[in-house]
DOVEX-462252 format. One record per atom (N, C-alpha, C): x, y, z. Coordinates in steps of 0.2 Angstrom, whole numbers, plus 5000, padded with zeros to 4 digits. Atoms other than C-alpha are relative to their C-alpha. Example, Ala and Ser with C-alpha at 12.3 -4.5 7.8 and 13.67 -1.06 7.14 Angstrom:
500449945000 506249785039 500450065000 499649944999 506849955036 499650055003 
REM end
This chain:
499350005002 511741834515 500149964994 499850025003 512441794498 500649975000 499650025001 513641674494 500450024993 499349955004 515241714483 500149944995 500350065004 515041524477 499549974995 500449995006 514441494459 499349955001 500650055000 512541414459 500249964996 500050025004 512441274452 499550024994 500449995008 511941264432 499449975000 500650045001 510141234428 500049954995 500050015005 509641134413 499950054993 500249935003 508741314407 500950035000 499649934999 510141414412 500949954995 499550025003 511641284404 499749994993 500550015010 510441294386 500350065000 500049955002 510541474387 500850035001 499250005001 512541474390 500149974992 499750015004 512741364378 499850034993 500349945005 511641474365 500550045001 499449945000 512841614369 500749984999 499349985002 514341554369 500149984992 499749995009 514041474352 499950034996 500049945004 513541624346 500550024998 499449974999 514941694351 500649964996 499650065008 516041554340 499949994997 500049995008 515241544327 500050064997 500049955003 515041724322 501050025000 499250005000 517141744327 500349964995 499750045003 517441584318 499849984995 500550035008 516041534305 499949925004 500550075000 515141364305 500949965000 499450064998 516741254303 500450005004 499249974995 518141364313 499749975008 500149994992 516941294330 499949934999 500450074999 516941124337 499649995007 500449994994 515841074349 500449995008 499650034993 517241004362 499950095002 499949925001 517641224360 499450025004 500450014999 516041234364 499750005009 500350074995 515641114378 500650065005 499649954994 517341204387 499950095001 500149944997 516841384386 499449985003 500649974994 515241364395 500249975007 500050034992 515941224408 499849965000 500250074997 515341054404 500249954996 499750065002 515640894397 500049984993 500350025006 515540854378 499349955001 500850054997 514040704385 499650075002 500549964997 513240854393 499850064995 500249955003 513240984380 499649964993 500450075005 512540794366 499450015005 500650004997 511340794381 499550044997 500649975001 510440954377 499850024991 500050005009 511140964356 500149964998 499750085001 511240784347 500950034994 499450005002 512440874337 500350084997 499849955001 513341034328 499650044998 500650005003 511841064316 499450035004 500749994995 510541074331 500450055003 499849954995 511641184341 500150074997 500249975005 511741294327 499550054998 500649965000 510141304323 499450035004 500450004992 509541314342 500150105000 499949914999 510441494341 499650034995 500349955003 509541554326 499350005001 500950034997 507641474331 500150065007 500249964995 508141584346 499850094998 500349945002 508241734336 499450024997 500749995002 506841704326 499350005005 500250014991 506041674344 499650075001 500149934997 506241854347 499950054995 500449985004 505641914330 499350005000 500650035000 504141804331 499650085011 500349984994 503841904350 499750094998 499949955002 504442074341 499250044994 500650005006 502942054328 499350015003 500550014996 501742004341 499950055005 499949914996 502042154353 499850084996 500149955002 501942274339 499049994997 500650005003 500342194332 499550005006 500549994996 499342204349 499950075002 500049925001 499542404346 499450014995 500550005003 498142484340 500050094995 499949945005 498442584323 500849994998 499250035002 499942564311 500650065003 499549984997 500842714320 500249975005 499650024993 501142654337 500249924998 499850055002 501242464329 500649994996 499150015000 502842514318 500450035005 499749984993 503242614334 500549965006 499850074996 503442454345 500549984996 499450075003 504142334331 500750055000 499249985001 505542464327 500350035006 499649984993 506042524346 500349915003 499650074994 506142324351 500550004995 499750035002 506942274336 500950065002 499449964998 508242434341 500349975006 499850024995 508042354358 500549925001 499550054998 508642194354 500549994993 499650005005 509842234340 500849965001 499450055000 511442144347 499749924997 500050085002 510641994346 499649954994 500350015007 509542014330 500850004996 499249995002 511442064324 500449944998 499650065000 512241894329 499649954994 500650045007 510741814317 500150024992 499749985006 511141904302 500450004999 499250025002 512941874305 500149934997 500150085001 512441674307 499750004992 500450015004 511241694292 500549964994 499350005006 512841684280 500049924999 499850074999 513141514287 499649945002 500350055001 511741414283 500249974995 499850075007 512541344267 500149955003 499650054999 513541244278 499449934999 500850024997 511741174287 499949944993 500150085004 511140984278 499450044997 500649955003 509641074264 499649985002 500650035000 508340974272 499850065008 500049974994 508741074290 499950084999 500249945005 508941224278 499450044999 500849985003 507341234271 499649995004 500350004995 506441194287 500250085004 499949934996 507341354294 499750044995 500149955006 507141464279 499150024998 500649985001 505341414277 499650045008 500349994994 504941444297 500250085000 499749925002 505941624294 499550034996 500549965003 504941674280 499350005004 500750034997 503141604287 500250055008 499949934993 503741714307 499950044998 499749925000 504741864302 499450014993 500249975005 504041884284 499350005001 500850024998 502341814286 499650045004 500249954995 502141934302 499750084997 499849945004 502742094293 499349994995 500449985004 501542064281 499349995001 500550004998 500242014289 499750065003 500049944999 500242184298 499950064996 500049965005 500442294283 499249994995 500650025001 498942194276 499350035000 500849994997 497642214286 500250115002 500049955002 498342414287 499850014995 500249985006 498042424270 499449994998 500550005003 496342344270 499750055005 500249944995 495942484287 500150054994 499849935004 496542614273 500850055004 499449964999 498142664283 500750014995 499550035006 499242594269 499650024993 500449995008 499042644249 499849905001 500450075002 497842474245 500249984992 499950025008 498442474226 500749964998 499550065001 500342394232 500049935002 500250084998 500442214235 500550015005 499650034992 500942174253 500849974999 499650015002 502342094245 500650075000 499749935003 502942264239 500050055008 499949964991 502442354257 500649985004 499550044995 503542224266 500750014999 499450005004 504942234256 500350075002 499749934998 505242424258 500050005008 499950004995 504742404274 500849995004 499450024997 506342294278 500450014997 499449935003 507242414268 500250025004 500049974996 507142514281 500349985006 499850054994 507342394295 500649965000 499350024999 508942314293 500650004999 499549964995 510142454295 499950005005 500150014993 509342444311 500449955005 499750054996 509942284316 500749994998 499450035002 511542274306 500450075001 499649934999 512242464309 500250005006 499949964992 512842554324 499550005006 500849974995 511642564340 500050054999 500249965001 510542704340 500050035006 500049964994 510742834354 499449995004 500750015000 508842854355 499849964996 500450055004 507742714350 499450024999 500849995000 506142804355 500050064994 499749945005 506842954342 500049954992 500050065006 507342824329 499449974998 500650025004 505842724329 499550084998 500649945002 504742914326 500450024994 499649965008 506142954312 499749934994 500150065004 505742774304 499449994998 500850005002 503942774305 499750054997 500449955006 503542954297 500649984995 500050025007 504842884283 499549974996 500450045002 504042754281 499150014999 500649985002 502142804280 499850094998 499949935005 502642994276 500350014992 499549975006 503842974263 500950055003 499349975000 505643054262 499850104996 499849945003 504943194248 499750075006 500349964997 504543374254 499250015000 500749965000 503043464259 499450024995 
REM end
């Protein structure tokens, strides 16, 4: 028999409120329009308790985007334990279909690292490029040196069209079908657009 009576909050399960709701405020209100009290009261607990888990606005900030890059970082790794560059853009582009709300809130936040102190900055920016970028191309890479990929563009160049590609995904409409989506994306992408 269930109780009707809320469980108490863990310390996992009161991180991962606090992540969403201040997704949820900052993307509504931007990096300055949110204060932590705001914060503290939509999940349900104390200003002390929400310093407990973030020393400050900054960490709690950049907690929500480290989460998304989280689940790039997995997106990456998922698609690269596939074997051959179809089913490998296959994977990456159905998760990142799959988790596009919350790849969404991150490209919303991206805006609002000006705010961020340049030293917290560059420490995201670089851990960004080195996951998601660094991923991407390390997969395209080693395609190219398999022969799946023309070998004559620089990785650099591969990556780049690639997330051409890839980020109406996350920033557009959801897609009806993801498993349809990723097969339209992956014969662009290593077929080409021209005809026959």
């Amino acid at each position: 028999m269930t109780s009707d009576a809320a469980s108490p909050l863990t310390p996992a399960s009161t991180r991962e409120r606090l992540l969403s709701e201040g997704a949820h405020l900052f993307v509504a209100r931007g990096y300055h329009g949110v204060s932590m009290r705001e914060v503290a009261a939509a999940v349900g607990v104390t200003k002390p308790a929400l310093y407990h888990h973030y020393a400050d606005k900054e960490a709690l900030f950049l907690a929500i985007l480290d989460s998304t890059l989280l689940g790039l970082s997995d997106v990456v790794a998922r698609a690269a334990a596939h074997s051959g560059l179809p089913a490998q853009l296959g994977s990456l582009i159905h998760d990142l279909l799959a988790s596009a709300p919350q790849q969404r809130v991150g490209l919303q936040l991206a805006s609002e690292l000006k705010h961020i102190s340049p030293e917290r900055r560059a420490d995201f920016e670089q851990r960004y490029r080195s996951i998601w970028m660094g991923g991407l191309s390390q997969l395209l890479g080693e395609a190219a040196a398999k022969g799946e990929l023309r070998s004559d563009l620089p990785r650099a160049v591969l990556t780049r069209g690639l997330l051409g590609l890839l980020y109406p995904l996350v920033s557009g409409p959801p897609s009806a079908d993801a498993e349809a989506s990723a097969r339209e994306m992956v014969s662009l992408f290593l077929d080409g657009a021209g005809a026959p």
